[in-house]
N, C-alpha and C positions, 0 to 999 in steps of 0.2 A: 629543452626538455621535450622528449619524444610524447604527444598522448596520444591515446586510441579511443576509439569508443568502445563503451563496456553495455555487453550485455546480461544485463540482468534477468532472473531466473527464480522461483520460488520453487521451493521443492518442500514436499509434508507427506512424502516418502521415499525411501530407498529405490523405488523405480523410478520414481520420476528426477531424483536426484541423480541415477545414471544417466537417465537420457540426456537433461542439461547438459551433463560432464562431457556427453558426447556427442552431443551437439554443439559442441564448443562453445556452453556458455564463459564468463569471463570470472561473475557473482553469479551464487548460488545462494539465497535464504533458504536455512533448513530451523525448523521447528520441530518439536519433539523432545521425548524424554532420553535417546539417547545420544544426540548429535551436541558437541561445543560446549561452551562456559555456561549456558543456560538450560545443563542437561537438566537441572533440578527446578527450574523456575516453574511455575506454575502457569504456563501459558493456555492463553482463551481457546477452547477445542471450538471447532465448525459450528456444533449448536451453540454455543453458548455467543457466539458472532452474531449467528442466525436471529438469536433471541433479542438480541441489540440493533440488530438491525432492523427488525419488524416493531417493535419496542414504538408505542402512538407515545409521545409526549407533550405534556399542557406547555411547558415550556421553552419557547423559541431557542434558547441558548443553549437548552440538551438535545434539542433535534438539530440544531448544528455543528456542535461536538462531536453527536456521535456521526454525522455525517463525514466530515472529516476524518477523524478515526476509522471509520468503513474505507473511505478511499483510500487511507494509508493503510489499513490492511489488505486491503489487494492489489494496490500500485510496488507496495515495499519502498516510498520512499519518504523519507526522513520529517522532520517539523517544518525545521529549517527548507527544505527541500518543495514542499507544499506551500508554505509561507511565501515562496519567492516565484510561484507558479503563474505564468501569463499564458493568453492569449498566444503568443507566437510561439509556445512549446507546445503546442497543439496541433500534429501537423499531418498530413494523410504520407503516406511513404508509397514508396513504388510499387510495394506488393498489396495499396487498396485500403490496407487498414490504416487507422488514426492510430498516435504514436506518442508518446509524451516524451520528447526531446530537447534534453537539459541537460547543464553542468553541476554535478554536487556540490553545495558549496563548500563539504566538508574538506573533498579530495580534488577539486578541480577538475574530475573526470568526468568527459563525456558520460551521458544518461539513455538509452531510450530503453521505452518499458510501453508495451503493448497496451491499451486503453479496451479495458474488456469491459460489460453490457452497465455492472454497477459503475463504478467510478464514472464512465460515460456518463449516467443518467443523475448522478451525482453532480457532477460538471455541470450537466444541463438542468439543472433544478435553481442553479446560482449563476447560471449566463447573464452577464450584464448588468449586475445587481451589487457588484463590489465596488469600492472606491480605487484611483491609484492603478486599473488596470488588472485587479488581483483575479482569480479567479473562484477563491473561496474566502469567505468571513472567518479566516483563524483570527483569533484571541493568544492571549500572554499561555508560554509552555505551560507555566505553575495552574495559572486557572483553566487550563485544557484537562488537567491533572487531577485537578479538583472536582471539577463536572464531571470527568469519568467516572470516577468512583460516587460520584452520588447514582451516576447510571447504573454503575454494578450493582449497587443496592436496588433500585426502582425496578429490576428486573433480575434480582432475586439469585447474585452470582457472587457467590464466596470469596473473591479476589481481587486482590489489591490491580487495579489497571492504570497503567500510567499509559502517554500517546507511546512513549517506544515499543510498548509493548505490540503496538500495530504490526512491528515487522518479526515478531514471533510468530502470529499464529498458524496453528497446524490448521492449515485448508487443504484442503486435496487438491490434487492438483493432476488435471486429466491433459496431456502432455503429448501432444501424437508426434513423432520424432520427424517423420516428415517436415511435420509444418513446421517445426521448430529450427529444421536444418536450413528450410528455404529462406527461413529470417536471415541466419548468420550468416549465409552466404549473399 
């Protein structure tokens, strides 16, 4: 079986979804109400990210929920995909910046996905502090599922949140076609 590695791409607009497209992304997440199977879902808009992300909580195990959840929504990857995250997928690439370089366990494809300012300081808030080599305290999908939505309530958001819903949401996404090209290439 032939693989390649895939680059991955968020897009939470029609321009920045052309640019990926031609910048030869491989994946593209698109969020919104009129893109795919999830034109009608109800997905978490920027503020309402914003508001979960700033969100002080008394309880250790929703401030690490939603920390997770923040990384999966700007990383775009999976439970499973974060669950299996190490140390050695951590890696600085030739163009300088850190890279999160991994196999999906879903598709057995090649992964790398750019490690922007949050997930970084995310990363670094639980450096060295997990059992097993892991790099975050995920817990069972069901009860990831469950504290989300107590979060949605505790910070006053109408909507059912599950962790997939991480790789829905509409964030902007400021995309300068250069630097995007320089990656694929």
């Amino acid at each position: 079986m032939n693989r390649h590695v895939e680059i991955l791409a968020p897009a939470g607009s029609y321009e920045s979804l052309r640019a990926a497209v031609c910048a030869g992304a491989d994946a593209v997440y698109i969020g919104g109400m009129q893109f795919g199977a999830r034109a009608y879902a109800k997905n978490l808009t920027q503020e309402e990210l914003d508001i979960i992300a700033n969100k002080v909580f008394v309880s250790k195990r929703l401030s690490q929920v939603r920390d997770i959840f923040v990384f999966s929504c700007y990383t775009g990857l999976s439970f499973v995909d974060i669950d299996n995250l190490r140390e050695e997928h951590i890696q600085r690439s030739f163009d300088g910046n850190i890279w999160i370089k991994t196999k999906r366990q879903k598709t057995l494809v090649n992964s790398n996905v750019p490690l922007l300012d949050v997930p970084k300081a995310i990363l670094e808030k639980y450096k060295n502090r997990q059992p097993n080599g892991k790099l975050l305290p995920v817990i069972s999908n069901q009860k990831m599922n469950e504290y989300l939505d107590e979060i949605a309530t505790l910070c006053n958001i109408d909507k059912h949140i599950t962790f997939h819903a991480a790789r829905h949401i509409e964030l902007p996404l400021s995309l300068n076609l250069n630097r995007l090209q320089r990656f694929v290439s």
